[in-house]
N, C-alpha and C positions, 0 to 999 in steps of 0.2 A: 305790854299789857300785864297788869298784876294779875296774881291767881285768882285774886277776888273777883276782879272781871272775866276773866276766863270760865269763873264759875258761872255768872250770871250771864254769860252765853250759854251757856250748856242749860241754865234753866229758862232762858227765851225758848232757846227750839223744842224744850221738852214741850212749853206752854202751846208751842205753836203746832206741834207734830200731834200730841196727844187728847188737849183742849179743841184743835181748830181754829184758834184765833189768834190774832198780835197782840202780844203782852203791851202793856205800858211800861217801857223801860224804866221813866221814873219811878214809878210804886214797887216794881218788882226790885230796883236797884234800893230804895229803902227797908223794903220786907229785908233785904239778903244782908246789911246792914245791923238792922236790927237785932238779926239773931247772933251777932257777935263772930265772935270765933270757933265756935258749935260749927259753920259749916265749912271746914276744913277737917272736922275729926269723921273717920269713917261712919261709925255708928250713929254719933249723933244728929249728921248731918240726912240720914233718911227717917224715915217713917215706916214702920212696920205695919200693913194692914189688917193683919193677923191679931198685934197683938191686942188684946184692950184694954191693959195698964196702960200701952202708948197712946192710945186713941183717946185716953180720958185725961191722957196731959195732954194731948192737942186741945181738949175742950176746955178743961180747968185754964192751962197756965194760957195760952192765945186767944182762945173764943174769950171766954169771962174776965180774965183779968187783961189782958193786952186788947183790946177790943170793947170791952166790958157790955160785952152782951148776958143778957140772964138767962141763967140755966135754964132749959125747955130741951123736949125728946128731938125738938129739930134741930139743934144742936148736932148731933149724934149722928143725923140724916143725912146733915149738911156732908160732915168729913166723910160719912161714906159714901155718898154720891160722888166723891173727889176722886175717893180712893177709888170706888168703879171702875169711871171714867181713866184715868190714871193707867188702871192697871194692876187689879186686889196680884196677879202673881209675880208684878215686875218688880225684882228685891229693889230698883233704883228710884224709887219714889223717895223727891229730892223736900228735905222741910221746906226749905224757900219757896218753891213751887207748894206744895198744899196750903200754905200760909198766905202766900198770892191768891191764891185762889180762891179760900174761906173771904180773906178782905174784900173781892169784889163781890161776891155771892152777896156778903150779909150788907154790901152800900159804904164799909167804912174805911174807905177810901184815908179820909181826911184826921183816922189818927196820924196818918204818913206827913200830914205836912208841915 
């Protein structure tokens, strides 16, 4: 198994352990994908829910332009409802998994395909 899949087991059971539900392997395997080589680097590969420089590049660079949804305060709801959920003090809130997660929240599934 490569480490890339290795990761995206480690972000199924997060989905399944912390969400309550079975991920779609396929979307979460292009979400993980997607963000490159970012998830192999410590830092960049989580999400601070703390901070909210980082919270407004989850919205800016994912919501709006990877998704291309339009700025609105739900926006803002959305990632922290995640982050909640998740786990605002668990430092391992993984990007792949919030990213997963925004994409089914807002329906847009089908930038992945």
């Amino acid at each position: 198994m490569s480490k890339r899949d290795d990761l995206i087991v480690k972000y199924a059971a997060d989905i399944k352990e912390k969400f309550g539900e079975d991920p779609n392997m396929d979307l979460l395997t292009k979400v993980t994908v997607g963000l490159g080589p970012s998830i192999y680097n410590l830092d960049s590969s989580k999400v601070s829910g703390s901070d909210e420089k980082e919270l407004n590049t989850v919205k800016n660079n994912y919501l709006i332009n990877k998704l291309g949804l339009s700025d609105s305060p739900n926006l803002m709801e959305a990632i922290n409802g995640i982050i909640d959920t998740y786990g605002r003090s668990d430092k391992n809130k993984h990007r792949a998994v919030i990213y997963y997660m925004l994409c089914k929240q807002f329906g847009k599934e089908s930038v992945y395909r």
